[in-house]
N, C-alpha and C positions, 0 to 999 in steps of 0.2 A: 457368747456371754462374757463379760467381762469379771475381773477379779472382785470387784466392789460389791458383786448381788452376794448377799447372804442367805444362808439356806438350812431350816429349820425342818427335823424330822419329829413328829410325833409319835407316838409309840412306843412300847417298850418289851416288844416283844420277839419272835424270830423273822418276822418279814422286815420290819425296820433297823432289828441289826443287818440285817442283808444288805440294808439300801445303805445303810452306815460306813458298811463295811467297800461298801459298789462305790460309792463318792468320796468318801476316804482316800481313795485312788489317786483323787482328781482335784482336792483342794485341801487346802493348808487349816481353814476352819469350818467345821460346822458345830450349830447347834440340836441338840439333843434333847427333849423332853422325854420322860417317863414319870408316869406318877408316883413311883415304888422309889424313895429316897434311900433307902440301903442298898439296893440295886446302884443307884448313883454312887454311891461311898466304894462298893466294893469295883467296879470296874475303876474308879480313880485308883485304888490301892492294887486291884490284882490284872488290870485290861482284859478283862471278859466281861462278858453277860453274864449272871451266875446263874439266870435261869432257861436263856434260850441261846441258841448255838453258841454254845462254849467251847467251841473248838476254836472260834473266832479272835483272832488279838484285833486289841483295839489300841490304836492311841491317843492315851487322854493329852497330849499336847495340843491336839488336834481339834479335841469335843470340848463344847461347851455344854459340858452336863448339867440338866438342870429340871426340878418338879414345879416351877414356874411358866404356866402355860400362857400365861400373860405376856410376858418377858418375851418368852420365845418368840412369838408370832409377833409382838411389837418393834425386834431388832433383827427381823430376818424379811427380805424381799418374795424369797419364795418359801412356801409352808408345802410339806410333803405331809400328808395324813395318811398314817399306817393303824388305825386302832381299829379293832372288829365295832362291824358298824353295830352290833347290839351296844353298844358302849359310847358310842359317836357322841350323844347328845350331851352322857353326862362327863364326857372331857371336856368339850368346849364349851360347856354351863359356865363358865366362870369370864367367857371374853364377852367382850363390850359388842354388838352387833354390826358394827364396822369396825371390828377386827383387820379384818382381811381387804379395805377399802385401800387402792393401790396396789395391791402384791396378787403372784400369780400363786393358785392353790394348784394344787398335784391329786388325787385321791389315787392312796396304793389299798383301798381296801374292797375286797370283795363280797360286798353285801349291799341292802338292802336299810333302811335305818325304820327298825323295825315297828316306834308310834307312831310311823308318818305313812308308813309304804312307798316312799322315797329311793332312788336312789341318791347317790351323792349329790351330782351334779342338781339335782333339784333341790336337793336339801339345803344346801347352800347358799341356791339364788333365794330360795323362802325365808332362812332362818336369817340372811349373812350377808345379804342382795349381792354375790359374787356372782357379778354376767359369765354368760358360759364362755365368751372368748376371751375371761382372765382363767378358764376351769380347764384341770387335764385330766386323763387317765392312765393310769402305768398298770400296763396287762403283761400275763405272761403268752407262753408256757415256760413259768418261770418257779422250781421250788427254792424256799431259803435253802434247805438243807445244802441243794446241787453247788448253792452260790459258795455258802461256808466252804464246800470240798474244791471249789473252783473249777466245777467239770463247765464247760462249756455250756451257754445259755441263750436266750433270745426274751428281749422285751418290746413290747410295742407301746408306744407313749402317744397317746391320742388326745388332742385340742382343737377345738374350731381355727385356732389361727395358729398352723401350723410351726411356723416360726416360733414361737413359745416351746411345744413339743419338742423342734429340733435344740433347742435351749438345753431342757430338760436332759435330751439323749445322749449328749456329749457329753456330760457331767457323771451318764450312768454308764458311757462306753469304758469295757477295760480288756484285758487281753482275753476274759474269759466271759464278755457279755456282749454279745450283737444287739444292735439299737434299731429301730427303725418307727416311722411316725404316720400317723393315720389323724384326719379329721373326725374321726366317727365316736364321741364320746359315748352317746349313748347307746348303738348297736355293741362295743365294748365292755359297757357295762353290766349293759341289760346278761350278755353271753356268760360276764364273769360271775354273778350269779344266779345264772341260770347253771353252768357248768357244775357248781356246788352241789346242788338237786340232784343231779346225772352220776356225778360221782357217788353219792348216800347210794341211788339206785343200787352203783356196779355195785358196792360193798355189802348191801344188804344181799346182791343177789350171789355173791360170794360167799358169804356166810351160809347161806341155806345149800351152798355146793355144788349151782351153775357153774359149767366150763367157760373155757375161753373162748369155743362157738358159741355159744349164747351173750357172751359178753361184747364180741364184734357186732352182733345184733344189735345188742340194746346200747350200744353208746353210736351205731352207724343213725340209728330211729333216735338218738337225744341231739345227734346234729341238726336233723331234719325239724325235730321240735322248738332248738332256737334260732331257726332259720323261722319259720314261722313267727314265732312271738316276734323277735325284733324286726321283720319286715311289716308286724302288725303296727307294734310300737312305732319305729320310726323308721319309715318307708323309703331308702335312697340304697343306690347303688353302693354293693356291697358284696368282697367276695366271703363267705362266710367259710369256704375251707381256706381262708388262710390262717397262721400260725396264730394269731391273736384269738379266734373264734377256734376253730378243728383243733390246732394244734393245744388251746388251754384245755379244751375237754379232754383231750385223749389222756396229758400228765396228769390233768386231775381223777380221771376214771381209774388209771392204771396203776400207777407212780403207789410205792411204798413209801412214800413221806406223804402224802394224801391223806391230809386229817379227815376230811369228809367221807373219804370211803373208809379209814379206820371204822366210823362214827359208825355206818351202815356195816360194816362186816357184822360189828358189834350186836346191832340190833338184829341183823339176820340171823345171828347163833342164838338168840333167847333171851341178849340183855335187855332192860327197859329202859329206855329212852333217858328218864333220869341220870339211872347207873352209868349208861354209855359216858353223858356226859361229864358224870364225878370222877369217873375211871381215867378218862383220856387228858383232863386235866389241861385242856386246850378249846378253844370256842372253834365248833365245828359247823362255819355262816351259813353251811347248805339247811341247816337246820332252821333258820330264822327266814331264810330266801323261800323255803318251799312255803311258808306261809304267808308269807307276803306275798309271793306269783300268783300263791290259788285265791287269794283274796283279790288280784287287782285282773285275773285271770276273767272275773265274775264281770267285769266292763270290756275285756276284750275279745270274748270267747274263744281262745285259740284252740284246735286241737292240741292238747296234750297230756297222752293217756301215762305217760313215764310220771310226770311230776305228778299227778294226778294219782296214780296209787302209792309215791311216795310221802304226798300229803296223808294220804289215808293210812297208813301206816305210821308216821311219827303223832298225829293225831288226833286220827279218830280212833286208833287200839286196834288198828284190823290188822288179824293175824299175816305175817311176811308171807307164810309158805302161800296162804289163800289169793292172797293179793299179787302176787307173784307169776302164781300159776293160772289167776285170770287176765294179769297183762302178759303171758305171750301169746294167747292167741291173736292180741290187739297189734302184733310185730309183726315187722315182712322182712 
């Protein structure tokens, strides 16, 4: 890639300080949108986020901070979308529908966009006519948290036309994030949130005081579930334990920075669904994904009894302990 592409992150939260902080690394500018403009004022004045990983320095020599989403995507080649897809539509309500006409799009989010039953990469070719060999995916098993501490990382950056992804990769490579590039947008996407769903599971079922042998169980039986669904969805050769698929489920199931199984412990101890999410005070996509899956679930019938009582638990009001205790007999 040469010096000239410019590179715009949307978002303004702790995944796209992450990617901020990851390409920071590796060029002298980027551009920066959030919608929250005292957010903008305070990292020019103090170099942090004030409100997601503020451990983070940042510097504004660097960013072009700005709540102009217009701006952004008009003077940047590649556009990184980091916003929770319940949100997707109405940040980009404001761009012209060939916005993105020339420039290669990135999606860093894990969801589902929830008036369409969408994910990204379709949402975009519908709303944005972005072909999918200008469309990427940046997967983990990757948390912001680990990136702000600098522990060692792996990301998988997946585009039809590879060469774009390895674009992407070297821009996110730094001494604490291993890169590597996949064709497979959609088996990617479909995993990263499906994996959201799996993780509510583990948290719910933590909450009510399953161990850790039950927990190898039911996330060993949530890989086999998105092996299914995305061999239903889009059927090509695919190894699904690798790190992009197995390895996102497992940080996401496990991991103590795991907003979605936060979300699930939550509900497993007694809270309501509502409260979990005033309480946690962060958008937890497993919550938007299980409803989108069991809705588009209905055209592909896949086996999957995991999502499936976790649907029925966020809502239809069926009690966790009940629901719980009639999916393990449905487990091997």
């Amino acid at each position: 890639m040469t010096s000239a592409k410019k590179i715009a992150v949307i978002g303004g939260g702790s995944w796209p300080t992450a990617l901020v902080k990851m390409l920071s690394s590796n060029l002298n500018s980027l551009t920066w949108w959030m919608r929250n403009k005292e957010s903008i004022e305070y990292i020019r004045q103090f170099r942090h986020n004030p409100s997601y990983l503020s451990s983070v320095d940042l510097d504004p020599e660097k960013l072009d901070l700005t709540s102009d989403i217009t701006r952004a995507v008009k003077e940047s080649d590649i556009i990184i979308l980091a916003v929770p897809s319940a949100f997707v539509k109405q940040s980009l309500a404001a761009l012209d529908k060939k916005a993105f006409d020339g420039k290669l799009v990135f999606s860093a989010i894990k969801g589902i966009v929830p008036e369409n039953n969408l994910i990204i990469a379709d949402f975009l070719k519908e709303d944005f006519g972005v072909e999918h060999n200008r469309f990427g995916v940046i997967t983990g098993p990757c948390h912001a948290e680990e990136v702000a501490l600098e522990r060692l990382s792996y990301l998988t950056i997946a585009s039809p036309d590879t060469a774009n992804a390895q674009q992407l990769a070297s821009l996110l490579s730094t001494r604490y994030i291993k890169t590597s590039v996949s064709d497979d947008i959609y088996g990617t996407e479909y995993s990263a949130v499906l994996k959201n769903v799996y993780a509510i599971a583990s948290g719910i079922c933590h909450g009510l005081g399953y161990g850790d042998n039950f927990q190898a169980v039911l996330i060993s039986n949530g890989i086999q579930e998105i092996s299914r669904f995305v061999d239903k969805v889009h059927p090509i050769t695919r190894d699904i334990k690798s790190s992009a698929y197995l390895g996102d489920l497992l940080v996401t199931g496990y991991s103590q920075f795991s907003r979605n199984r936060m979300f699930g412990t939550m509900v497993g101890k007694g809270y309501s669904v509502k409260y979990a999410q005033m309480e946690m005070n962060m958008v937890a996509e497993g919550y938007y994904g299980t409803r989108c899956i069991n809705e588009m679930n209905k055209l592909y019938h896949v086996d999957t009894p995991i999502a499936d009582a976790v649907y029925r638990i966020l809502y239809e009001k069926i009690s966790p302990a009940i629901e719980i205790k009639l999916l393990t007999d449905k487990l091997s």
